[in-house]
C-alpha positions in Angstrom: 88.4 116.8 100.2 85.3 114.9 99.2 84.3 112.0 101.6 85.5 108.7 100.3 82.9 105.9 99.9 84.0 102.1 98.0 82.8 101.4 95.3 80.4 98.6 95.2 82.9 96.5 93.8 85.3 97.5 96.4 82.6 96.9 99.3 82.2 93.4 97.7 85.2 92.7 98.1 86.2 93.7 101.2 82.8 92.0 102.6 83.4 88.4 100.6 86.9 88.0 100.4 88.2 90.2 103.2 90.6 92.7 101.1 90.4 95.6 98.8 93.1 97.4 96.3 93.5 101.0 95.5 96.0 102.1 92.9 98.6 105.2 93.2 97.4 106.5 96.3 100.7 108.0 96.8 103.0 108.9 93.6 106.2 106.9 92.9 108.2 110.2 93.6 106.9 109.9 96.9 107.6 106.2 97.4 111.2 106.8 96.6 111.8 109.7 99.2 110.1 107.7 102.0 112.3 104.4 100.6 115.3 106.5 101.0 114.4 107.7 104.6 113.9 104.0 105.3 117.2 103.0 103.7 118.9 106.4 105.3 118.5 104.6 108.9 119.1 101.1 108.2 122.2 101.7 106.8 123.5 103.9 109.8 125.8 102.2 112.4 123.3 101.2 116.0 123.5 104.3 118.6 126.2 104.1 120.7 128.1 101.9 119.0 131.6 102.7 117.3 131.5 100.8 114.1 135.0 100.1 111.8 132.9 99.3 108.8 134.8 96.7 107.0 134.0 96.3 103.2 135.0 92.8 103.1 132.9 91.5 105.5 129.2 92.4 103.8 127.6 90.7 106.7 129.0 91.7 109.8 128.7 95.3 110.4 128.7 97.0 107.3 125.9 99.1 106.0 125.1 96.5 103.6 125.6 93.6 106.1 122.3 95.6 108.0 120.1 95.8 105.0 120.6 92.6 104.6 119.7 91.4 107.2 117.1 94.0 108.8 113.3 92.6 109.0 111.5 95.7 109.7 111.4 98.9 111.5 108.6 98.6 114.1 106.8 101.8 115.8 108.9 104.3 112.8 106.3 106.6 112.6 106.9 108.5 115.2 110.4 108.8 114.4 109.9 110.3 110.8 107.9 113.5 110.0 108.0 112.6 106.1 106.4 109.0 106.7 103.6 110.6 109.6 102.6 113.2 107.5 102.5 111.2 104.3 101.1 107.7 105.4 99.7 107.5 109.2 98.4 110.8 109.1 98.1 111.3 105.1 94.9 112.3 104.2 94.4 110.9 101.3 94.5 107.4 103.6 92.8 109.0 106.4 90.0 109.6 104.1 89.7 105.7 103.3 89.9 105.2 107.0 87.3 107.7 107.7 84.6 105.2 105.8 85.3 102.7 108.3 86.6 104.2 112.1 84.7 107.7 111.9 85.6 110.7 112.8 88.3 109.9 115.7 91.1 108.1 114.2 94.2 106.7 116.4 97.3 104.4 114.9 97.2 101.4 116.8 100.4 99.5 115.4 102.9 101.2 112.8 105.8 99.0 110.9 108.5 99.1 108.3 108.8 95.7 106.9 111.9 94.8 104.9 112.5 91.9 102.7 115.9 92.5 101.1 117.4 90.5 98.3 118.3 87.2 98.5 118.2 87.2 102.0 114.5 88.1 102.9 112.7 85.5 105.2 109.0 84.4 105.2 106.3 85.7 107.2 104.1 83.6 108.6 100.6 82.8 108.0 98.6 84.7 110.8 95.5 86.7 111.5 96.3 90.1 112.8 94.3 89.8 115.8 95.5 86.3 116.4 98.6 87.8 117.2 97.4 90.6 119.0 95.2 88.8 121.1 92.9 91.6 122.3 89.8 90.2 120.8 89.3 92.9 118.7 87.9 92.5 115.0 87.2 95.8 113.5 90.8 97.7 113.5 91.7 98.8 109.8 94.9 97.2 108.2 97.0 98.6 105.4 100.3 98.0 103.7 101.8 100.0 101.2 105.0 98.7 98.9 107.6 101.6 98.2 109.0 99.4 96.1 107.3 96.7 93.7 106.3 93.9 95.4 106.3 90.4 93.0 105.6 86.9 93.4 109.5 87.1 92.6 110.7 88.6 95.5 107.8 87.9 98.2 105.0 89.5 97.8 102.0 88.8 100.4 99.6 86.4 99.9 95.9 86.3 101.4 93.5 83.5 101.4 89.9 85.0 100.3 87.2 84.8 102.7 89.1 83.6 105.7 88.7 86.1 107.5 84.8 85.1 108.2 86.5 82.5 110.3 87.0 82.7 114.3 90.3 84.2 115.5 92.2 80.9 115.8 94.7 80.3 118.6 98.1 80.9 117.5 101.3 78.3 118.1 104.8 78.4 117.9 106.6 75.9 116.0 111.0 75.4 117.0 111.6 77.7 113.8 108.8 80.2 114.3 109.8 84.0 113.9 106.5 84.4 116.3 103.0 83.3 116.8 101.3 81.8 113.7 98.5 79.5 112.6 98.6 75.8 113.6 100.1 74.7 110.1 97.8 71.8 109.4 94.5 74.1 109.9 96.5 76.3 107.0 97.0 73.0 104.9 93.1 72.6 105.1 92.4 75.9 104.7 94.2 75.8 101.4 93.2 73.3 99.8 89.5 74.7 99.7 90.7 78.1 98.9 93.6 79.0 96.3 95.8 82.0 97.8 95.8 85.3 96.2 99.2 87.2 95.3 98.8 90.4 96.5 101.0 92.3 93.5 101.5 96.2 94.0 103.7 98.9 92.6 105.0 101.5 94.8 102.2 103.5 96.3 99.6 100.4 95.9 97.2 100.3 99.1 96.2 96.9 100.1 93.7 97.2 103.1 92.2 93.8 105.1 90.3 92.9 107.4 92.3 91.7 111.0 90.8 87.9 110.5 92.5 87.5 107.2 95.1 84.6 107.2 97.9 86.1 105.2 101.8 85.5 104.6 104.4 86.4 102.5 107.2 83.8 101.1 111.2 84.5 101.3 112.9 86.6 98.7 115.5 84.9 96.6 115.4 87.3 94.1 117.8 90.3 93.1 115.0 92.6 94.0 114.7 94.1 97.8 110.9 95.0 99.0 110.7 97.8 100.9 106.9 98.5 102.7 105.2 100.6 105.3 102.1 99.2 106.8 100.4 99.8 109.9 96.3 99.9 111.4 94.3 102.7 112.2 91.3 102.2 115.1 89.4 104.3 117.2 88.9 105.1 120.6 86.0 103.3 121.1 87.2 100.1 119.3 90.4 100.2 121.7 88.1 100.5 125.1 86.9 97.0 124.4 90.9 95.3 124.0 90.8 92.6 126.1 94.9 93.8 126.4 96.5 96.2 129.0 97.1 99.1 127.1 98.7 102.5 127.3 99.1 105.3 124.3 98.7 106.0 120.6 99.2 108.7 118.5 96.1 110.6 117.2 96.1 110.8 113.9 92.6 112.2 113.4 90.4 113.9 115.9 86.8 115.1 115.0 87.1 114.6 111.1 90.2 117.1 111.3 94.0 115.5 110.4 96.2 115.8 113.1 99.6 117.1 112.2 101.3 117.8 115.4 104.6 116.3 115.1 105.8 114.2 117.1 101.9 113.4 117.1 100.0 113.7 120.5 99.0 110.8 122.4 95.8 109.8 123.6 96.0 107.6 126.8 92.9 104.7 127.0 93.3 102.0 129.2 90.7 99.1 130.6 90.6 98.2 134.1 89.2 94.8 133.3 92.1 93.8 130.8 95.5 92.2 131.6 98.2 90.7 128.8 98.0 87.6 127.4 99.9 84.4 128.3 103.1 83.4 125.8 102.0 81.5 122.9 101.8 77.7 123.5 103.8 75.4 121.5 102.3 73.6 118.8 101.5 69.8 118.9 104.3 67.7 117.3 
């Protein structure tokens, strides 16, 4: 496959405004068979547990009561061949990658996010590396809808340029889901800068930068949306984390895709790091 380079509008973009768009990187017929493995284990009863599934209670343990109330599927990859092979290690995405990580590509943080109907909650607004809190700036972030994702039912939203900003200090407020930005420095933030809805059909690839403050509303529509997302990095990038660290899968290794399955590790670890504190509370 011929190397991938941006366009210049594409380069632009991710250098003013901190985000770029590719269309159908992966066909809808794809999006529907890795929706279906999504929906496949959400709807199954938790391991070890004997379930008496009980049609007229939707929200106890029925396999509807779990989509609805499911937020995501972290660290899936690894659990699904179709979703590795496709996505983490597709090369169609590894090939974007490439541009920015080189050669040597690991997946540093993997995630099934689920917003179903009606019941979907808000993420949010955060930098990436706010949360992860390992000082590092140059990781490569992606999300992919498998279904459509709408203003309607919660699309993200991204504010353009913020990520030329510092990596802010994140708080928890009594209703936070986890770390996020101090709410006033948001309320600042947006009235210099109108947020961008981040609309995508299934098989849309946004990719952002880690400093991008980004969020995505509650979903009171009739509409579920269903995503993978996840950030690629390399081994030299991860030797500077500021965070104790231990494996990640390889997902390229010398310009060559990996497709062992499950996918090797790579151990890296930094004698001089530890984990960070709990976030603080924010300021009343």
């Amino acid at each position: 496959m011929e190397r991938w380079k941006p366009t210049t509008r594409q380069k632009t973009q991710y250098e003013t405004e901190g985000y770029f768009i590719l269309r159908n990187i992966i066909s809808r017929d794809l999006a529907a068979e890795l929706r279906g493995v999504i929906r496949n284990v959400i709807m199954l009863p938790e391991p070890g547990k004997f379930i008496d599934l009980d049609p007229m209670d939707p929200m106890n343990d029925t396999p509807q009561g779990r989509i609805a109330r499911y937020r995501k599927l972290a660290n899936f990859c690894v659990q699904s061949p179709l979703i590795w092979h496709n996505i983490y290690a597709g090369e169609k995405l590894l090939n974007i990658a490439r541009y920015f990580l080189g050669d040597d590509i690991i997946v540093k943080y993997n995630s099934c996010f689920l917003k179903p109907a009606r019941t979907g909650s808000a993420t949010p607004w955060h930098q990436d590396n706010g949360l992860w809190r390992d000082g590092e700036t140059e990781p490569f972030n992606f999300w992919i809808p498998l279904e459509p994702a709408t203003r309607d039912n919660g699309c993200m939203q991204f504010i353009p340029g913020s990520h030329k900003t510092e990596i802010v200090e994140h708080v928890l407020y009594p209703d936070s889901i986890h770390g996020e930005l101090p709410r006033e420095a948001v309320k600042e933030m947006l009235k210099e800068h109108d947020a961008h809805h981040i609309e995508l059909d299934p098989g849309d690839v946004v990719f952002w930068h880690s400093s991008m403050w980004h969020y995505s509303p509650p979903n009171p529509s009739e509409h579920s949306r269903i995503a993978v997302a996840g950030v690629w990095t390399n081994p030299d990038i991860i030797r500077t984390s500021r965070r104790i660290l231990n494996s990640f899968p390889w997902a390229m290794k010398n310009g060559e895709v990996c497709n062992q399955f499950p996918p090797e590790n790579v151990e890296i670890k930094n004698d001089n790091a530890e984990n960070p504190k709990p976030f603080s509370l924010a300021k009343e």
